[in-house]
ChimeraX commands (.cxc) that place a marker at each C-alpha (Angstrom):
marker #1 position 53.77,259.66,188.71 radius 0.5
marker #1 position 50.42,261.37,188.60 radius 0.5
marker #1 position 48.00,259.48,185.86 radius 0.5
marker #1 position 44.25,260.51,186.25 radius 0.5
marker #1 position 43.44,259.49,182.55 radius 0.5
marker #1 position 40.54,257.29,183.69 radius 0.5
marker #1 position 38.98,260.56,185.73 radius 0.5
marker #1 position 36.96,263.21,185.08 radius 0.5
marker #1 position 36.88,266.93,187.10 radius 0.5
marker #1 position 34.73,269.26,187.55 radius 0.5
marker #1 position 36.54,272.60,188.59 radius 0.5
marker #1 position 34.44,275.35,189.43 radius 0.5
marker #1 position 35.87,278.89,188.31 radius 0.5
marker #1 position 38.22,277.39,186.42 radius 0.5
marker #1 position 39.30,280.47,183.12 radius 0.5
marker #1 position 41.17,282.70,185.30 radius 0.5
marker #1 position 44.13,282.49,188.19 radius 0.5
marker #1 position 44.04,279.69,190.10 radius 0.5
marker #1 position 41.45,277.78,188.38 radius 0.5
marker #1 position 42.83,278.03,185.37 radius 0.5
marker #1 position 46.30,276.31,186.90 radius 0.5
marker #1 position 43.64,273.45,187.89 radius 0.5
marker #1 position 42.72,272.99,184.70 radius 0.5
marker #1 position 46.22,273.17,183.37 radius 0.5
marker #1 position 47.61,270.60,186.05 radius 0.5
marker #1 position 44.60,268.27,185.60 radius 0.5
marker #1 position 44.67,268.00,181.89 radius 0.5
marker #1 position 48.25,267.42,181.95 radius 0.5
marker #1 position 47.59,264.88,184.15 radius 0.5
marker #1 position 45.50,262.79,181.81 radius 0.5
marker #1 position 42.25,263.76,183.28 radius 0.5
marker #1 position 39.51,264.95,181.43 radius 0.5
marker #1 position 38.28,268.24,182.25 radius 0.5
marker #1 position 34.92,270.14,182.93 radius 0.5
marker #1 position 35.34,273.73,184.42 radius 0.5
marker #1 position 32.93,276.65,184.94 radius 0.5
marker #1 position 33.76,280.14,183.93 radius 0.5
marker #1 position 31.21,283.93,184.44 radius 0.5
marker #1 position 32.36,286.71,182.54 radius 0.5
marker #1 position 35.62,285.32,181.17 radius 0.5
marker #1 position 34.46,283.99,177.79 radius 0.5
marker #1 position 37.57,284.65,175.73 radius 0.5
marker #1 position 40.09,282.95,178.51 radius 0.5
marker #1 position 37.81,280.25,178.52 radius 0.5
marker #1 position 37.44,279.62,174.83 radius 0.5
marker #1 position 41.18,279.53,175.12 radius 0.5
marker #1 position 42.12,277.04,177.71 radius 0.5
marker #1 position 40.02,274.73,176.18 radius 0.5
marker #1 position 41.80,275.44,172.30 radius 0.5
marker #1 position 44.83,275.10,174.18 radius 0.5
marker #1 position 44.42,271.91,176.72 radius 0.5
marker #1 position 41.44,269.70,174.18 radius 0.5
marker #1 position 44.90,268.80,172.41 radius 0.5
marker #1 position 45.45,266.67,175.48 radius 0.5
marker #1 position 41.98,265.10,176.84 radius 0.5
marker #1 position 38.91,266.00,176.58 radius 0.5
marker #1 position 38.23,269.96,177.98 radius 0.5
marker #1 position 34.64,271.51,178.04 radius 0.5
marker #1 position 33.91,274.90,179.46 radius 0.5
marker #1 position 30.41,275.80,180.90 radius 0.5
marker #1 position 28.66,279.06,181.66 radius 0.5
marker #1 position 27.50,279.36,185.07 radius 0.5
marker #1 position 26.62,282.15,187.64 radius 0.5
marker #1 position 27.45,280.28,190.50 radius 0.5
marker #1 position 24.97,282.38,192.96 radius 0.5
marker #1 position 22.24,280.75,190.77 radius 0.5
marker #1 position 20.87,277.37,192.04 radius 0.5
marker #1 position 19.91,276.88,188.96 radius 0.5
marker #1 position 22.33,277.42,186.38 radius 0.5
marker #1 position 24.46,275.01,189.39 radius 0.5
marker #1 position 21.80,272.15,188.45 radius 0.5
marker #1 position 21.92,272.38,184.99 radius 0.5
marker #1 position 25.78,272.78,184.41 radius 0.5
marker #1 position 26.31,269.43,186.75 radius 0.5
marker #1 position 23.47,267.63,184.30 radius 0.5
marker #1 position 25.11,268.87,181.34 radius 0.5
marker #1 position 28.35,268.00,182.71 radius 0.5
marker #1 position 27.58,264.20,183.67 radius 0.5
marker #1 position 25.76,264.21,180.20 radius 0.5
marker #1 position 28.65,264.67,178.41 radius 0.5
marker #1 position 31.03,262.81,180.58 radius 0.5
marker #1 position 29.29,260.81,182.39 radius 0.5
marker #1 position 30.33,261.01,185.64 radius 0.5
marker #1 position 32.53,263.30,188.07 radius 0.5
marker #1 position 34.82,261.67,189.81 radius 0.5
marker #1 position 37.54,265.03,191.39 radius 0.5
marker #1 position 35.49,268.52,192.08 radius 0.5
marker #1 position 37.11,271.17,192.85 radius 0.5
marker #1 position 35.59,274.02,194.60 radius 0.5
marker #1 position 37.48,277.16,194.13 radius 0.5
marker #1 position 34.88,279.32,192.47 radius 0.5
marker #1 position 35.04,282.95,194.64 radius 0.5
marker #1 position 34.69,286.42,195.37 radius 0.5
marker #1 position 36.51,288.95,197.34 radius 0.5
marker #1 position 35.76,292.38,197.67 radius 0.5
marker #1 position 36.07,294.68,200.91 radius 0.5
marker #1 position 33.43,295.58,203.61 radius 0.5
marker #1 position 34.00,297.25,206.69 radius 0.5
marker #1 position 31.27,295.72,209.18 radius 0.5
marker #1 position 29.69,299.67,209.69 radius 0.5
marker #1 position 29.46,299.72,206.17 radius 0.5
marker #1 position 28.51,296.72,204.78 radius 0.5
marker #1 position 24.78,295.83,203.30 radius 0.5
marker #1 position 23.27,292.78,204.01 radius 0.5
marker #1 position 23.40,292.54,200.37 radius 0.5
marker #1 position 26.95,292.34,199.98 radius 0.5
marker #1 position 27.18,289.68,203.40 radius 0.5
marker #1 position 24.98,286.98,200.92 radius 0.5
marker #1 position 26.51,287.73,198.35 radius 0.5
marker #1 position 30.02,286.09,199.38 radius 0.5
marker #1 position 28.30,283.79,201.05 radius 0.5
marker #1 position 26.58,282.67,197.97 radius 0.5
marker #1 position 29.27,282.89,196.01 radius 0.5
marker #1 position 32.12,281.58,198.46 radius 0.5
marker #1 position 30.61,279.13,200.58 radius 0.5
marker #1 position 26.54,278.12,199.52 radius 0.5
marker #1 position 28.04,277.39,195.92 radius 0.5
marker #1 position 30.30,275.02,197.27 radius 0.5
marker #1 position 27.72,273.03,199.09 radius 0.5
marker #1 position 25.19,272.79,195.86 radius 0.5
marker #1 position 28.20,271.68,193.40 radius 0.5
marker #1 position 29.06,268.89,196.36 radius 0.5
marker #1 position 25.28,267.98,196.74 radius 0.5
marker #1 position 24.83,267.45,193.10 radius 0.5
marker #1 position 28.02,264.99,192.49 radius 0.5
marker #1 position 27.89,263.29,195.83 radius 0.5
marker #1 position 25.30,260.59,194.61 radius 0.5
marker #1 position 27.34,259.67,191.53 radius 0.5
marker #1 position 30.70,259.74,193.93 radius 0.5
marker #1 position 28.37,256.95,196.14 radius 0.5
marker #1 position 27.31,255.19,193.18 radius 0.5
marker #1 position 31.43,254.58,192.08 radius 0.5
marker #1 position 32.22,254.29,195.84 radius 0.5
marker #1 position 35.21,256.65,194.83 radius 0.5
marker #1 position 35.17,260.69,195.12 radius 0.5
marker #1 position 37.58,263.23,195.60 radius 0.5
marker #1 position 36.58,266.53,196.95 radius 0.5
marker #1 position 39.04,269.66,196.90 radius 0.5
marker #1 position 37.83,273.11,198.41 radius 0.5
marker #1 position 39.96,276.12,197.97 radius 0.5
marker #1 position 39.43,278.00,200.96 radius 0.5
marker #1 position 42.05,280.81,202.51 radius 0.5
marker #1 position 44.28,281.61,205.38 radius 0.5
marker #1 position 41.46,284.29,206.12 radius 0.5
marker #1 position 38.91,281.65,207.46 radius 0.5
marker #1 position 41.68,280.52,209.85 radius 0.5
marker #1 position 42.70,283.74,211.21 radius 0.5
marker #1 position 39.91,286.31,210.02 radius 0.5
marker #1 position 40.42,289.13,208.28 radius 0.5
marker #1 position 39.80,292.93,208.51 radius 0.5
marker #1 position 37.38,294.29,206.10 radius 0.5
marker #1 position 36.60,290.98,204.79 radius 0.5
marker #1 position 34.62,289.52,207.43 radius 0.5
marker #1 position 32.01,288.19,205.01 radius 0.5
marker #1 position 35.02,286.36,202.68 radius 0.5
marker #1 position 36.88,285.21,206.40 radius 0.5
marker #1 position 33.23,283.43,207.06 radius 0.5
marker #1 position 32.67,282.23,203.95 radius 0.5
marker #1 position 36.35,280.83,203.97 radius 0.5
marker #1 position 36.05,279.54,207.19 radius 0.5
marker #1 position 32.69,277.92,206.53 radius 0.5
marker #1 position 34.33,276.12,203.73 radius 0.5
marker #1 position 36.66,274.60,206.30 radius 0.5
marker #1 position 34.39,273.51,208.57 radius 0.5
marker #1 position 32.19,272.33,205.59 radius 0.5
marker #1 position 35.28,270.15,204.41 radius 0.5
marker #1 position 35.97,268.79,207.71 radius 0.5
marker #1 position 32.16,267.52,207.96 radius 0.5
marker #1 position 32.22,266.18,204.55 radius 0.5
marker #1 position 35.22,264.06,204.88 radius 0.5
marker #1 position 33.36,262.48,208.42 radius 0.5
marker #1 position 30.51,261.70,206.72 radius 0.5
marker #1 position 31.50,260.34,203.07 radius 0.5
marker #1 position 34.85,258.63,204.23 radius 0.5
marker #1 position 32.80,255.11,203.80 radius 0.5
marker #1 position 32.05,255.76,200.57 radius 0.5
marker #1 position 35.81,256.42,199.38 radius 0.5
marker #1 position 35.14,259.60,199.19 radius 0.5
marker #1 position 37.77,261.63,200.35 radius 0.5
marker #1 position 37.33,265.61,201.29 radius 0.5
marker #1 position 40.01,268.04,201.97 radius 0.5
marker #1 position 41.25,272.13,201.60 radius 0.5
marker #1 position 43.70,274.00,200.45 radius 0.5
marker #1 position 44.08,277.42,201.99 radius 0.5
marker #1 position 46.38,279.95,200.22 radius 0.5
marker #1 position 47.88,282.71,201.53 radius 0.5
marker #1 position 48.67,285.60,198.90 radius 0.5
marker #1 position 48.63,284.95,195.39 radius 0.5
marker #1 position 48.93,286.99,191.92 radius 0.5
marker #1 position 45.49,286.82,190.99 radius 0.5
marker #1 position 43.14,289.08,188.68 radius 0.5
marker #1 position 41.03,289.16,192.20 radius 0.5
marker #1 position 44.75,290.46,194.28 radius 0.5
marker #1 position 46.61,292.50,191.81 radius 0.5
marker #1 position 44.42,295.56,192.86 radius 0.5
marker #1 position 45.69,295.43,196.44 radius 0.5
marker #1 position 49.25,293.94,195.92 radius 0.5
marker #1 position 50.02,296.58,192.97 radius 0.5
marker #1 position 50.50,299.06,196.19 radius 0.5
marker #1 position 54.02,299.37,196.77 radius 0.5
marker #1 position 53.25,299.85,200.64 radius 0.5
marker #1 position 50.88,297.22,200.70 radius 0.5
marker #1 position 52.84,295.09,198.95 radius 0.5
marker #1 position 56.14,295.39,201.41 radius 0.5
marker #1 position 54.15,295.23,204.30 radius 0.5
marker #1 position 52.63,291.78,202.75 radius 0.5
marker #1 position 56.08,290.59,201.82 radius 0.5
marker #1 position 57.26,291.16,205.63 radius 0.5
marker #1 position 54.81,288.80,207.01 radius 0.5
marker #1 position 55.79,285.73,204.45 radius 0.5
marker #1 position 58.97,283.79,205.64 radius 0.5
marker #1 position 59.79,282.76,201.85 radius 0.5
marker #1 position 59.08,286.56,200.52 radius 0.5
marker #1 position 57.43,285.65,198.11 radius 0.5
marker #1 position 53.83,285.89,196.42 radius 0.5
marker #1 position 52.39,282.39,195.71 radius 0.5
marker #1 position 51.16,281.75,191.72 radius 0.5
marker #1 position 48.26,280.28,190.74 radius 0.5
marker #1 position 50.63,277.16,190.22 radius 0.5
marker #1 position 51.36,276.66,193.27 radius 0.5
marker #1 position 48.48,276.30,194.65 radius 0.5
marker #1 position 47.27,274.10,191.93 radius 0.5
marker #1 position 49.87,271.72,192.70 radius 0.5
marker #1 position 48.84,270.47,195.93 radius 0.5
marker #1 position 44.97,270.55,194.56 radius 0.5
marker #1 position 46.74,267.65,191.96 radius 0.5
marker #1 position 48.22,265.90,194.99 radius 0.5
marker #1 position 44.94,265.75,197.12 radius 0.5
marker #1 position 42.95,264.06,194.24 radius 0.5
marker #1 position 45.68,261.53,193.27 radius 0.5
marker #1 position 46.39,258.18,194.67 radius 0.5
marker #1 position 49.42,259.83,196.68 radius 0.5
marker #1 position 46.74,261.20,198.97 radius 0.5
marker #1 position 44.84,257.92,199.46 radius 0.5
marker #1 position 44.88,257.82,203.10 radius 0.5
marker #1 position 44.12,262.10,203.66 radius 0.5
marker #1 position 41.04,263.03,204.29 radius 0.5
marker #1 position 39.49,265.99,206.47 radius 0.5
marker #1 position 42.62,268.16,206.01 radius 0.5
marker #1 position 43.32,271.70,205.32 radius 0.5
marker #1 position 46.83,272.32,203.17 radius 0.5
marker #1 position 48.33,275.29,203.85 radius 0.5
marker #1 position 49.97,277.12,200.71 radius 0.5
marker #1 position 51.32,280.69,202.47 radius 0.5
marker #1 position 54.80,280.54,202.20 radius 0.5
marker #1 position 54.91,280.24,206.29 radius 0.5
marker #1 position 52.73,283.32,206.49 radius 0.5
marker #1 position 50.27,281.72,208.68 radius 0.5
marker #1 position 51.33,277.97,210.71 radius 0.5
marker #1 position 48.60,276.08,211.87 radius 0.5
marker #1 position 48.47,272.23,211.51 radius 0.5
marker link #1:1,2 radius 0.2
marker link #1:2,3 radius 0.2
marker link #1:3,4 radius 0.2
marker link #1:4,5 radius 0.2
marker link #1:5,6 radius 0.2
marker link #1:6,7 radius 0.2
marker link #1:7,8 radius 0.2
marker link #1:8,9 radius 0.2
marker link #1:9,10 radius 0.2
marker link #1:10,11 radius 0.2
marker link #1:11,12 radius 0.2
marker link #1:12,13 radius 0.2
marker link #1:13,14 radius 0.2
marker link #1:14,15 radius 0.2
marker link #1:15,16 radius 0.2
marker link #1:16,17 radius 0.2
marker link #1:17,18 radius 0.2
marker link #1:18,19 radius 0.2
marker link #1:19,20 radius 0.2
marker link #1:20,21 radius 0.2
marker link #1:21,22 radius 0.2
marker link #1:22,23 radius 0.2
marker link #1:23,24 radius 0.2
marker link #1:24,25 radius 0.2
marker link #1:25,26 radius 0.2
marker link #1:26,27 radius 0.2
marker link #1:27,28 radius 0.2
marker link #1:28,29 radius 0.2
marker link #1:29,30 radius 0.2
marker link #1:30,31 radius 0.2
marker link #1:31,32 radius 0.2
marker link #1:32,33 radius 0.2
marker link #1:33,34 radius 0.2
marker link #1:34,35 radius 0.2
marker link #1:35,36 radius 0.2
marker link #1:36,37 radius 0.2
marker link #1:37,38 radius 0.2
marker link #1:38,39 radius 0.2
marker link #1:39,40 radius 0.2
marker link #1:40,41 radius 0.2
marker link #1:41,42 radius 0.2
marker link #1:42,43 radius 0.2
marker link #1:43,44 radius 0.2
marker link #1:44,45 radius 0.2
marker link #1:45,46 radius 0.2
marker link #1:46,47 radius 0.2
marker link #1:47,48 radius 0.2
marker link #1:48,49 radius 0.2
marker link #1:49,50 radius 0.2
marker link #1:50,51 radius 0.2
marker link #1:51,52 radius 0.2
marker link #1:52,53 radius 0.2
marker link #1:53,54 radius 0.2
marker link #1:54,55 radius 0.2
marker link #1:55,56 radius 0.2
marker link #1:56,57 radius 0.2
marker link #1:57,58 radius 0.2
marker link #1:58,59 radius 0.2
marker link #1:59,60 radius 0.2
marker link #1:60,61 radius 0.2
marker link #1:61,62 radius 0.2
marker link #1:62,63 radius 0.2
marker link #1:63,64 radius 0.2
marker link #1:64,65 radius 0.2
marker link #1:65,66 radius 0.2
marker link #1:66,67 radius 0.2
marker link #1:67,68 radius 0.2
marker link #1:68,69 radius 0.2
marker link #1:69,70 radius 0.2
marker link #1:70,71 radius 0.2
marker link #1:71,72 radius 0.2
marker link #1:72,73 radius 0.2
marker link #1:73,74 radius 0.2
marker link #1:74,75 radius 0.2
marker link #1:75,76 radius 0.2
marker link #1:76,77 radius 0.2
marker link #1:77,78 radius 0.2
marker link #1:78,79 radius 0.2
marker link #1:79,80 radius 0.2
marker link #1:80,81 radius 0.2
marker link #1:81,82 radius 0.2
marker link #1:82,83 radius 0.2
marker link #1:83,84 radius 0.2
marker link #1:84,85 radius 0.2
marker link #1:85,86 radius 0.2
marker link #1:86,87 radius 0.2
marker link #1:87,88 radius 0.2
marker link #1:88,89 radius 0.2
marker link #1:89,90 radius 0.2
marker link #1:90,91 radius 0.2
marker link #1:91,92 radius 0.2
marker link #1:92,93 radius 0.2
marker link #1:93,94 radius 0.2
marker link #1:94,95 radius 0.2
marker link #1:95,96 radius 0.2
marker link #1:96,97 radius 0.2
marker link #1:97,98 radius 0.2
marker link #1:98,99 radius 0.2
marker link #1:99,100 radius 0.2
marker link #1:100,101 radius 0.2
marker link #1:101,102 radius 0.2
marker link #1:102,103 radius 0.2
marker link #1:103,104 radius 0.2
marker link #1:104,105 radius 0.2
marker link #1:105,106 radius 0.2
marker link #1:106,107 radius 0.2
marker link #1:107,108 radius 0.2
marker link #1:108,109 radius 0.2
marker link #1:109,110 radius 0.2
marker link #1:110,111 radius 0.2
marker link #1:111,112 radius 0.2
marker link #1:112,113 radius 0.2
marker link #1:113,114 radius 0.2
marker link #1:114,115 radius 0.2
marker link #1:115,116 radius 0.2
marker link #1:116,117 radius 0.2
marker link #1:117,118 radius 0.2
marker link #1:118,119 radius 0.2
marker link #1:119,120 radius 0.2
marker link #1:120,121 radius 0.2
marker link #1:121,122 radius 0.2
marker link #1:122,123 radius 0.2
marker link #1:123,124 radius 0.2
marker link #1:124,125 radius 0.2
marker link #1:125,126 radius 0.2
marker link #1:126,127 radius 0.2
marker link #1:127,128 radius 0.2
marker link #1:128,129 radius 0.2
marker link #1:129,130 radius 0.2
marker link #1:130,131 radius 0.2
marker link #1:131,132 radius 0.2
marker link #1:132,133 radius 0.2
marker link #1:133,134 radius 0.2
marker link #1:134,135 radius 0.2
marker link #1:135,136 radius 0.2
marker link #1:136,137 radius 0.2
marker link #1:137,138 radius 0.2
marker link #1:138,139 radius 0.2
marker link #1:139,140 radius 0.2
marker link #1:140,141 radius 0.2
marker link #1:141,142 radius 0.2
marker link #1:142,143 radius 0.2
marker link #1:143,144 radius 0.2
marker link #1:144,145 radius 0.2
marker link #1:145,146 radius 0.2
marker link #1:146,147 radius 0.2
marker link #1:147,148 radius 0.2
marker link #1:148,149 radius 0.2
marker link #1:149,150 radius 0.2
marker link #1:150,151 radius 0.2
marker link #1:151,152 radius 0.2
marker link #1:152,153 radius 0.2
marker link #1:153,154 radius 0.2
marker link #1:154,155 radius 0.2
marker link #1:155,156 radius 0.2
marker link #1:156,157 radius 0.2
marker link #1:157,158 radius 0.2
marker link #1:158,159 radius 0.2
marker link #1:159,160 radius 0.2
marker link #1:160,161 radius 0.2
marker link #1:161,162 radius 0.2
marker link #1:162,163 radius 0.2
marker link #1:163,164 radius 0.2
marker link #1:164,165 radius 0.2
marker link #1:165,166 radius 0.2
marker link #1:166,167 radius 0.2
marker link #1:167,168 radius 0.2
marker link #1:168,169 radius 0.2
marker link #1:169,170 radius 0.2
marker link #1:170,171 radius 0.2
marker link #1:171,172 radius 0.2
marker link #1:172,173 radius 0.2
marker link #1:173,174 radius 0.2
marker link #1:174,175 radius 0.2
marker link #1:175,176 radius 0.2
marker link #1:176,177 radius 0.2
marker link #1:177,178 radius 0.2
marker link #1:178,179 radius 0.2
marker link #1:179,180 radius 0.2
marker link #1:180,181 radius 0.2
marker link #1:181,182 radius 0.2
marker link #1:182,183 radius 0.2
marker link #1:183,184 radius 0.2
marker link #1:184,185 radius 0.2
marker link #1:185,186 radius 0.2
marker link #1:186,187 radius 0.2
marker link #1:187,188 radius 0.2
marker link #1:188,189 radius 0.2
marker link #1:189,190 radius 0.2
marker link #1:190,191 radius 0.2
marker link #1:191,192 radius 0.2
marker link #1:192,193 radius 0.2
marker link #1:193,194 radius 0.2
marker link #1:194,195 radius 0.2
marker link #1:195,196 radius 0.2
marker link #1:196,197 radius 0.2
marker link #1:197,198 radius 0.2
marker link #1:198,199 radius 0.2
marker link #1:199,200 radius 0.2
marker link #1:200,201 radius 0.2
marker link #1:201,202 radius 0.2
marker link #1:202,203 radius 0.2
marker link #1:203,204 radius 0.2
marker link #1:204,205 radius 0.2
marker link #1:205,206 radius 0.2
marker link #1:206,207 radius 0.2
marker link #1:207,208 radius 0.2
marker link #1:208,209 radius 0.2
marker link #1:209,210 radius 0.2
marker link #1:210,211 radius 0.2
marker link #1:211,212 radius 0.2
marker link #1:212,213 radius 0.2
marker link #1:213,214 radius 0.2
marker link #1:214,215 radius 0.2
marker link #1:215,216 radius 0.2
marker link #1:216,217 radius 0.2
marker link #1:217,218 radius 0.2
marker link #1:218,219 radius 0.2
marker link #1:219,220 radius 0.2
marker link #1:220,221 radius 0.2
marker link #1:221,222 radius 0.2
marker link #1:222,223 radius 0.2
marker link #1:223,224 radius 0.2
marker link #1:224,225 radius 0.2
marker link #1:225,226 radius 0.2
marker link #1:226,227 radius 0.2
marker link #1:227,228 radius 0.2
marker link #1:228,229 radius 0.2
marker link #1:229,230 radius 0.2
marker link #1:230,231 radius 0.2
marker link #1:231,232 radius 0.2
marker link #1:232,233 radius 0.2
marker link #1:233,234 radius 0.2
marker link #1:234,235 radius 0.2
marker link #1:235,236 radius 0.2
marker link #1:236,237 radius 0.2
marker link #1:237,238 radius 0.2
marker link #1:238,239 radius 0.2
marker link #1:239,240 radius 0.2
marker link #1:240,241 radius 0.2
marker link #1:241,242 radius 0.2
marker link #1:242,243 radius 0.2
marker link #1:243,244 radius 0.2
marker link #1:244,245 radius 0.2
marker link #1:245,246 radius 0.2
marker link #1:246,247 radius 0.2
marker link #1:247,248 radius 0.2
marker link #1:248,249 radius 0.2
marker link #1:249,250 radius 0.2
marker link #1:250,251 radius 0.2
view
């Protein structure tokens, strides 16, 4: 029911977790596919082997705290496919700091990272989106930036930013066709979570707060993503999906 064979995405962080389900989801989809990877060459190399048999797949090196490399990937990417028509935001960081011990440093950083990223990537396709009069916009942001998070205020902000960021967005581009909307996951079996959920303690006391018990894969958050950019979401725009199994319930 989902055909995006006329699109083209841009998926930011898309070789590992749930990025790589994007990229999966999209290119089954029809679309064809432009996503941004760091330090994970090898999956990279191998998502596109695996996904080029379906539509066109191109994977791009980019340190997304760089400005620059962010200009030149979106250049090379409408170079080679002309336009973007879906981008999806979920590009991200997430590493601890109590607020006593956390550098200023390490604040920017997920900032950077999380949130400033997200802005540049939408800056940079935004005129092309105007051009079409047709856009989709999909942030991945987190039940953290609803509810906070202790530790992680820096990631909560960033998270929360995005929200806010998404919700301004979708105001301002709606006359363009350009729609704008979040997903925020809960828990999910991640390279970035595994280090914290492979506690057994952790892990139970997790499990406790989820009405489904279960741990969300990078699948299901990718499904929803799908949804938001296909003609099934036509008339959604400004809104943050929750994907928590019930963990946290605000509308």
């Amino acid at each position: 029911m989902i055909n995006l064979k006329s699109k083209v995405v841009l998926i930011t962080g898309g070789s590992r977790g749930i990025g790589a389900s994007c990229v999966k989801y999209f290119a089954f989809a029809g679309a064809a596919v432009a996503f941004t990877y760091n330090n994970s060459k090898s999956q990279a190399e191998k998502l596109v082997k695996r996904f080029s048999k379906l539509t066109k797949v191109k994977a791009y090196k980019v340190d997304v705290a760089n400005p620059e490399e962010i200009k030149e990937c979106v250049k090379d990417v409408i170079k080679d496919f002309g336009r973007v028509d879906i981008l999806v935001n979920n590009a991200g960081i997430w590493k601890e700091g109590r607020i006593d011990k956390m550098t200023l440093t390490q604040w920017e950083e997920t900032l950077r990272v999380n949130l400033t990223s997200a802005f540049l990537f939408s800056s940079l396709v935004v005129p092309f989106m105007k051009r079409k009069r047709f856009g989709r916009i999909i942030n991945i942001s987190s039940t953290a930036g609803q509810r906070g998070e202790a530790r992680y205020s820096h990631y909560a902000a960033s998270k929360g930013g995005m929200i806010s960021f998404t919700k301004s967005l979708a105001e301002e581009l709606g006359e363009y066709n350009i729609l704008v909307n979040s997903v925020a996951p809960g828990w999910v079996w991640t390279d970035m979570s595994i280090p914290a959920l492979s506690d057994k303690k952790s892990f139970e006391s997790e499990i406790k707060e989820i009405p489904l018990k279960r741990i969300a894969q990078p699948d299901d958050i990718a499904g929803p993503v799908l949804f938001l950019a296909s003609d099934l979401a036509k008339h959604i725009t400004g809104e943050v999906i929750n994907v928590n199994g019930g963990s946290v319930m605000c509308g």
